[in-house]
N, C-alpha and C positions, 0 to 999 in steps of 0.2 A: 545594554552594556554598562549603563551608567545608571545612579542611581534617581528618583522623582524629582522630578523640577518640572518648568514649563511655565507658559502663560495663562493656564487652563484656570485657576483661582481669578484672575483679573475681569475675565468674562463671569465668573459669578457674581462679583461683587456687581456688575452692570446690570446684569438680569438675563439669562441668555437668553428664554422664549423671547422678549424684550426686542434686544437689539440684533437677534438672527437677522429678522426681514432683511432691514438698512443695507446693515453689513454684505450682507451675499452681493448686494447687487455691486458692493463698491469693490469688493473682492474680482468679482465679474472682470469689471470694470478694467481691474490691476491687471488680471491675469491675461487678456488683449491687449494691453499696451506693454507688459513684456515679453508676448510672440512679437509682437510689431516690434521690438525692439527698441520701443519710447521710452527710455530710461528715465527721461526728466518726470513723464507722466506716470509711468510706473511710481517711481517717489515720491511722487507727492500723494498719489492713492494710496503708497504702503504704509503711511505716515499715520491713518487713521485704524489702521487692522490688527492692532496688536491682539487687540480681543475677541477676533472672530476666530475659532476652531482650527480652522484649515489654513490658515497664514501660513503654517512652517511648509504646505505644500507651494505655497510662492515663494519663500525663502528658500525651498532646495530648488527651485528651479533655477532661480537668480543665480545662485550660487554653481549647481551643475553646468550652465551654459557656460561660466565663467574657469573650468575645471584648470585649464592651464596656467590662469594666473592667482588661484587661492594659496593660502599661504596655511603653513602644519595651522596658525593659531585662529584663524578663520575658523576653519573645520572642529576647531578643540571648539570655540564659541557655540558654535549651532550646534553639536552633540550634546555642551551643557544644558540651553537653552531647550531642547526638543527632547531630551533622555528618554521620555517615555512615547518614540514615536517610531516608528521603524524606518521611516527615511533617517534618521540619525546613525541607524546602521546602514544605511543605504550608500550616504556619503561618505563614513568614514570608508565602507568597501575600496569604492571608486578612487576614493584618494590615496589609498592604498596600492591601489593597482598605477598609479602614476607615480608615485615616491618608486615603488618597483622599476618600473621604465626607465627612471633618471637615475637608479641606482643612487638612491639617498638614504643607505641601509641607517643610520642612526636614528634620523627620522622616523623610518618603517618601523622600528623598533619602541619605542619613545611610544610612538602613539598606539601599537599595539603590539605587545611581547605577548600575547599569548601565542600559541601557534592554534593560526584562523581555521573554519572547518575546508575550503575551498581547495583545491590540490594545488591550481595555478598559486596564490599566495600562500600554500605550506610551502611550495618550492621557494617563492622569494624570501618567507621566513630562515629558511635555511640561508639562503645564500646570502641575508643580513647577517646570519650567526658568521659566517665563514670571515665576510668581511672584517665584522669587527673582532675578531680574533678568537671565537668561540667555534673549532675547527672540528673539535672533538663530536658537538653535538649537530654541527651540519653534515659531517659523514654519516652518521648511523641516522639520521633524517635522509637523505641519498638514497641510502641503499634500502631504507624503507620503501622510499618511494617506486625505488626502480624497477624491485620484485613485484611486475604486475602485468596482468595478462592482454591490456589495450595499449594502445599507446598515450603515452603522456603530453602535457598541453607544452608548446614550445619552450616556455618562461623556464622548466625546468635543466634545458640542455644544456643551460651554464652552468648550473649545479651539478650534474652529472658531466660536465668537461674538467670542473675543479678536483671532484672527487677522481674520477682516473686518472690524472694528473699528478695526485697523490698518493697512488699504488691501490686504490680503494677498488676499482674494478679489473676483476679478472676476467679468465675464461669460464671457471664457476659460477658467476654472478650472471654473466651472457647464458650461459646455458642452462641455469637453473629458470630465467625470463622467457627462452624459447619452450621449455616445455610449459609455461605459464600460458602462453603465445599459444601454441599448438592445443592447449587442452579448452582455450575459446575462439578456436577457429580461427584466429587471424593470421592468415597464412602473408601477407604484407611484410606483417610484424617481425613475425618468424624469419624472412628475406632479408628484411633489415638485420638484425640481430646476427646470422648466421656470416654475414659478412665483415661481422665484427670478430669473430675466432679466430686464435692462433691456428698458423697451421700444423701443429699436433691435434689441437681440438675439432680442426675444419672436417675432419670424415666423419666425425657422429650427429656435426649440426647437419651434414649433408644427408647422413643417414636418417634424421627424422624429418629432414623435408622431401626425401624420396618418398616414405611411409604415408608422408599427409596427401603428397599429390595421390599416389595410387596404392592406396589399402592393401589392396589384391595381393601385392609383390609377397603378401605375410604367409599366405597359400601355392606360392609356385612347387614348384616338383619338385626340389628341394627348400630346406632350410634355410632361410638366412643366418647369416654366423654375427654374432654379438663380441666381438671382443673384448670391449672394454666397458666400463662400468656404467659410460654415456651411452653406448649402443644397446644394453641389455635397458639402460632407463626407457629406452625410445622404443624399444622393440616392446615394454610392459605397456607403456602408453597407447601405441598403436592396436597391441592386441584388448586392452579396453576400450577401443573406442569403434573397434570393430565389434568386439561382444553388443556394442547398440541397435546393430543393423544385421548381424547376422550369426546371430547367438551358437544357434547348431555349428557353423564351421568353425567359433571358436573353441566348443563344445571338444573337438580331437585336436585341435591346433595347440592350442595352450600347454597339455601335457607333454607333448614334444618337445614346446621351445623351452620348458618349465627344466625340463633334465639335460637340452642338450645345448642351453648358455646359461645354466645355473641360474636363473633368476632366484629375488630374493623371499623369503614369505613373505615380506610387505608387499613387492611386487604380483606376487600369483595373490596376495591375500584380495588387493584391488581390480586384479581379474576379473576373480570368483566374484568380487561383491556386485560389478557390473553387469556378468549373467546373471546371477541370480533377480536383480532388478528388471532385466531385460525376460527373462523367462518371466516374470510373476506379471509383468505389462502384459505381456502377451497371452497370459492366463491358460499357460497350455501344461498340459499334463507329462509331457516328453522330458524325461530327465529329473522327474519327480524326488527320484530317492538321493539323487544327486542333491539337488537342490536343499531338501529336507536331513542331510546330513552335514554336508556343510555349512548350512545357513550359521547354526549352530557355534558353529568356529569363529567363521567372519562374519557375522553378520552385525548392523546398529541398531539402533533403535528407530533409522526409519524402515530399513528392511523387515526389518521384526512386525512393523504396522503393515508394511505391503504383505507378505505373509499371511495376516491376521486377515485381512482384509478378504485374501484369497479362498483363503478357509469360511467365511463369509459368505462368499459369492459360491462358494460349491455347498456350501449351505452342511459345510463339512463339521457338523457342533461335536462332536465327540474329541476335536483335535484343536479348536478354536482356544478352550481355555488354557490352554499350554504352550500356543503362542502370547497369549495378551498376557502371560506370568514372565515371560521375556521381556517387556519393556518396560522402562522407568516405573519406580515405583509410584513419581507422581503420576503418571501417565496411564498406570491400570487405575488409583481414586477415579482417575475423570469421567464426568458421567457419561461417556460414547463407552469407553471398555468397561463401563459397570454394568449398563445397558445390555452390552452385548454377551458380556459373560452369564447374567441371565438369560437371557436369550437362548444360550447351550447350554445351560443347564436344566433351563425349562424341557428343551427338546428331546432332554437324557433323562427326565423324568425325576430330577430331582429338585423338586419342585419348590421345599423349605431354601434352599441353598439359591434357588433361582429370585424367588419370592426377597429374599434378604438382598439382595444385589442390586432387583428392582426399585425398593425401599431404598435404598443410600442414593440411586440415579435420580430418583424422584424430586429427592431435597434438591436439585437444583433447575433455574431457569431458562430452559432453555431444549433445544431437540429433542435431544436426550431424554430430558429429566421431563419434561412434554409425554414423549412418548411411553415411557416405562411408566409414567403416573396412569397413563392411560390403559398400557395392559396388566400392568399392575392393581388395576382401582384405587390406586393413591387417588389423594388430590393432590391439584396443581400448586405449585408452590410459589407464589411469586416475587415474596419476598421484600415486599414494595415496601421504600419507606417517605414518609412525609417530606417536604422539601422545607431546607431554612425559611422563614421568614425572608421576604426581599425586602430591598435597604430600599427608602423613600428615594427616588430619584437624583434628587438634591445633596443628600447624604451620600450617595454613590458620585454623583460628580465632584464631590471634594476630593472623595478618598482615589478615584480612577480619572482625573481629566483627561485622558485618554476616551474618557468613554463619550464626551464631548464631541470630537470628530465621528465618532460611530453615529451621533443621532445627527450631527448635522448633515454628512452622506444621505444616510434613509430619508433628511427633510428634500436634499435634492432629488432622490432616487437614484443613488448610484448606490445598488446593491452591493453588487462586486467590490467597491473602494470599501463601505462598510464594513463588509465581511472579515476585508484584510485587516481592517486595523481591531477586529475581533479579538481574529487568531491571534495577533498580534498583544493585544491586552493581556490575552487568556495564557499565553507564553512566559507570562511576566509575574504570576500569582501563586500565591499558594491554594492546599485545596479546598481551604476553608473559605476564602473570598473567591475560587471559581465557583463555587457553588451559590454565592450570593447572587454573582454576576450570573449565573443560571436562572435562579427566583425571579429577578427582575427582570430579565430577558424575557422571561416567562409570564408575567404581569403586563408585560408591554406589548406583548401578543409578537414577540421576535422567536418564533420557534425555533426556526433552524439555528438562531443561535441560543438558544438553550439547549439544544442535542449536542451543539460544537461542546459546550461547557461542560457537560456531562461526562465527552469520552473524554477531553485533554485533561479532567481532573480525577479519571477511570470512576465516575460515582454511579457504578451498574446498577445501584438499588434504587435508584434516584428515577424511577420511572414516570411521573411527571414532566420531567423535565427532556428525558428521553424518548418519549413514546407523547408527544402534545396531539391534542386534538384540533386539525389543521384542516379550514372548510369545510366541516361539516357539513354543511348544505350541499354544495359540489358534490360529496364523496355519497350521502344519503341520497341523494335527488337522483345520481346517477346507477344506481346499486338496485334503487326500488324500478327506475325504468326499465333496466337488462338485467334485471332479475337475478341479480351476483351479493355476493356477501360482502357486506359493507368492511368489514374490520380485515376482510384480506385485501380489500381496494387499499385500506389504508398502510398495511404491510408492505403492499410494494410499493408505492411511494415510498413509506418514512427506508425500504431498504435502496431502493434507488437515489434517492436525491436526498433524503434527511430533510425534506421538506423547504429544500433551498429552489425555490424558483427559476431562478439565471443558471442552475448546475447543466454542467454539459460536461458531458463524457469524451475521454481521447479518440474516440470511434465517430465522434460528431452526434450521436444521439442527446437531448434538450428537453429541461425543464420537471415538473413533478415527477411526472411519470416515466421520464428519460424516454424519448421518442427517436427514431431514426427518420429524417427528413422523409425518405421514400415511403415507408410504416407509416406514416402522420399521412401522409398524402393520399395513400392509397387508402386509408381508414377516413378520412374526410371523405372522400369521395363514396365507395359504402353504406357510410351510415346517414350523411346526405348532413354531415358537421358543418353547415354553411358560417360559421366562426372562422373557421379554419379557412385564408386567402393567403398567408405569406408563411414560411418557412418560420421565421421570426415570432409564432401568434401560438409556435408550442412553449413560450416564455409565459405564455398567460396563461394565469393557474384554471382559469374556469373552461379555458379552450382547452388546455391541457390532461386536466381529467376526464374531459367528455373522450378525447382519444385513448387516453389511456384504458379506460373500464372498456370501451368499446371492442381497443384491438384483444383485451381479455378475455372479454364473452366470446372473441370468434374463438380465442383455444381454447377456448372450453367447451365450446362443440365441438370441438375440433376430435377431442379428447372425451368423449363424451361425460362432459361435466364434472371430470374430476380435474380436481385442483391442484394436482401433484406434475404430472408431466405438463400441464398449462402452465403453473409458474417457473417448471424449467426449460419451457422454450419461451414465455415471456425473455426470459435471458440469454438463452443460447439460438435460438431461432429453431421455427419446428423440424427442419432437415434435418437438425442433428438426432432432436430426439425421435425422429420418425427410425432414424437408422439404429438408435439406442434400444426403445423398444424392440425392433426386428430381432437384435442379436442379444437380446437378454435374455431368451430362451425360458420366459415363464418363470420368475421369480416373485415374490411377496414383495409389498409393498418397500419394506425397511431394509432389504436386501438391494434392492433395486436401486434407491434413493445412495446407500452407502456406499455404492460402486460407479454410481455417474460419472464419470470419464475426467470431465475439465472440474480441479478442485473448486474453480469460481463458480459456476453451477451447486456444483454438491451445496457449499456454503450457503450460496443463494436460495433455492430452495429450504436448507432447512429452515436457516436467516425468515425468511416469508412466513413459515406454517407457526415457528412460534412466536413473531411477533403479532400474528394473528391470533393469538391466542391473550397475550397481553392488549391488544387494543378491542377485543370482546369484552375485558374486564375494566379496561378507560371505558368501556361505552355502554355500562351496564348491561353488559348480555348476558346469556349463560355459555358458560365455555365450554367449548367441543372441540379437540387438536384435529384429528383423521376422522373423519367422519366414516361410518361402516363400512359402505359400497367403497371408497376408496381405500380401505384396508383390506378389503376382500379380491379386489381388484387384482388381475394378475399382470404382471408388467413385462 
């Protein structure tokens, strides 16, 4: 928020290799005697720390314990002092959120008039505007806020009591919220809300909570009657949200209620776009000319890709390139519909037209441009460019003292604290010094944060830095044992973890290879990984590749030795793809792949085969994307 300052210069001039050692342990020292609450000893330890790295992490501690008695000019001090630290946002948040509490809107403002990303403090930003006499722009902040389909965090209710107070909420504003409510499920919300209607309004909020309880009522023996312009709203709503689950009986319903409560063409137009969605999921053929005539009308540009997709999977080429001419013009360049349009064109025998399409998919990095090189006979195009020179060490701790605290973490081994103040750094740069801060990350053998640096500064050509060659030894030692391909072991790591060791997944899966405790344990146990003793031991890179490759080679028998439905139950687990395979009823490789059900999947897979393709050419091999048997394969 503020701009380079710190004490990060003063440990230079000391020597940091130098005076690291001393310092930690006195640091140590501090940071125990103020849990213990030894202020005298705390101060006198903090007396000698200016120059160690991680001091501003005992200054905001000091300081946080202390929240109720800091003052605005305290919190200005430590922002200056720490600017380029992310606890300096940390505190100002916090103290933020108590200026809020105590309603000190001058204050709140003073120290930060922008308005904050957080919703709890947009709300308190408003209610400082209201306070101090800028009323204009806390109502239309209000009614922003209000329009929203969950419910809002308390802080706000004041703000939303001043605003109706002052004519700002009506029956419109509630009702426009309940179908907000209604269309993400939060039937609570919706209760609240509807209790807030005038009673002229009260019968259509009734009438869309009747709808959510039981759908069904939209199919009785007769019609229900719309009156007014909130019950025909609620009556369009219901009948899309029934088109989700049971498309057919919207399929004669809709026309009815379409003529006989006038709905609007915006109304029936969100009908139709809902079946036609719900038909092309379901990949069923019933209703076909329907679908195929109206798409046309309503349909967007994601419809348009589901569509495309279907024509696809019916392996329908004659009709394929006159959907993929319906979407964004960026969106046919891109190498998946350039791909594919060869693809139909090849099938239609028009072979020059297909051959040119391949050619344009080719030039780029990546599935796509992977695979069309490959049935195309392109080469592979990678695009790769050299990496900036990195800044001597020394040179970079001048220009990022920030980057100070990153190497004193890694000296503790607190990956995680490292990582953050990465992100952190890397937040703060333009793209020409994230990319330095890549080089030397890179020189320093910090991989994973050289991939961070790469995506947060988007430098895709920067393959280096992106695509690092991480244990080697590991990933070959284990490849030549179980007989697997070294550069796709490395694929799913750098797609799983980006080669960040400590990575864990929201599911609980851990480490290179992203393990699932029960998957580790039972793959220890199998392959007789006597490494493997604690849950915690898939954190270590050299335990963690030995499971990783291992539970690979089992899908890959599994599978017989093809690496296409192996890397997408590596991710989605083989149940699913057992039941994928069953019902894909014999399609080609690239059909197959571009109809896998869960987008994360689809991604993943392709994500795996061309980074496999990139780290053959890191590792001096010759590059092969699909190897024959698994293109010939039928799936």
């Amino acid at each position: 928020m503020r701009g380079w300052l710190g004490v990060g210069l003063l440990l230079l001039s000391l020597g940091a290799s130098v005076q690291a050692s001393p310092l930690r342990e006195q640091y140590r020292q501090a940071e125990q005697a103020l849990k213990k609450n030894d202020i005298p000893g705390y101060e006198r330890l903090r007396k000698g720390l200016d120059a160690y790295p991680l001091t501003v992490y005992l200054d905001y501690q000091y300081l946080a314990d202390r929240m109720q008695q800091l003052t605005t000019a305290q919190v200005t001090r430590f922002m200056n002092r720490y600017s380029d630290s992310l606890l300096a946002d940390r505190l100002e948040r916090r103290y933020l959120f108590r200026l809020a509490r105590e309603q000190r809107w001058r204050e709140f403002l003073a120290l930060y008039p922008a308005l904050p990303n957080s919703v709890e403090l947009q709300c308190a930003h408003y209610r400082a505007k209201w306070a101090t006499g800028d009323r204009a722009t806390a109502i239309a902040g209000a009614e922003t806020l209000w329009l929203h389909g969950y419910s809002r965090p308390d802080m706000c209710d004041p703000l939303f009591d001043a605003w109706t107070g002052a004519g700002g909420r009506g029956d419109e504003q509630v009702w426009q919220r309940m179908l907000l409510a209604y269309d993400q499920r939060q039937d609570g919300l919706m209760s609240y809300l509807g209790r807030q209607l005038s009673s002229s309004a009260k019968p259509a909020g009734d009438f869309l909570l009747s709808l959510d309880k039981k759908p069904e009522l939209l199919a009785g023996s007769r019609l229900l009657v719309a009156g007014s312009d909130r019950h025909k709203a609620a009556l369009a709503r219901a009948l899309s949200r029934l088109a989700d689950t049971r498309p057919e009986l919207v399929m004669s319903l809709y026309p009815k209620y379409r003529c006989q409560s006038d709905l609007s063409r915006q109304q029936v137009a969100d009908i139709e776009r809902q079946l036609a969605r719900r038909l092309m999921f379901n990949r069923t053929r019933d209703y076909r000319s329907w679908l195929d005539s109206r798409l046309p009308v309503v349909g967007d540009a994601d419809l348009f890709e589901l569509r495309a997709r279907l024509a696809i999977w019916e392996q329908d080429w004659r009709e394929l390139p006159d959907w993929i001419e319906r979407l964004p013009a960026e969106a046919q360049r891109d190498s998946r519909w350039q791909y594919w349009r060869g693809r139909a064109l090849k099938a239609q025998s028009r072979h020059a037209e297909g051959d040119k399409a391949w050619q344009q998919a080719a030039q780029n990095r990546d599935y796509y441009g992977f695979l069309a090189a490959q049935q195309g006979r392109h080469p592979y195009d990678l695009q790769k460019q050299p990496p900036p020179s990195a800044p001597s060490l020394s040179q970079a701790r001048r220009q990022w003292p920030a980057l100070l605290r990153v190497e004193e973490w890694l000296a503790l081994g607190n990956k995680t604290a490292a990582r953050t103040e990465w992100y952190h750094l890397l937040g703060r740069v333009n793209k020409a010094d994230g990319l330095a801060l890549g080089s030397l990350a890179l020189s320093r053998g910090w991989y994973d944060k050289s991939i961070v640096a790469s995506i947060r500064v988007r430098a895709w050509d920067q393959l280096d830095l992106r695509f690092p060659i991480v244990y080697r030894d590991l990933f070959q030692r284990q490849a030549r044992k179980l007989g697997l391909d070294e550069a796709t072991l490395f694929a799913i790591a750098r797609q799983e973890s980006a080669f960040y060791e400590q990575a864990r997944s929201p599911v609980g899966a851990g480490g290179l290879m992203q393990l699932m405790p029960a998957t580790a344990r039972e793959t220890a146990r199998k392959h007789g990984i006597g490494d493997y003793q604690h849950p915690a031991d898939v954190y270590r890179a050299e335990v963690n590749v030995q499971l990783g490759s291992s539970y690979f080679s089992e899908l890959l028998e599994r599978y017989d030795n093809n690496r296409i439905p192996a890397i997408a139950a590596y991710n989605a687990g083989p149940s699913r793809i057992n039941r994928w395979l069953n019902n894909s009823g014999s399609r080609p490789m690239d059909v197959w792949v571009e109809n896998i059900p869960y987008r994360e999947t689809r991604g993943y897979v392709q994500n795996v085969l061309a980074f496999s393709v990139i780290y053959q050419d890191m590792l001096g091999q010759q590059k092969t994307f699909i190897k024959p048997a698994e293109l010939k394969y039928v799936y």
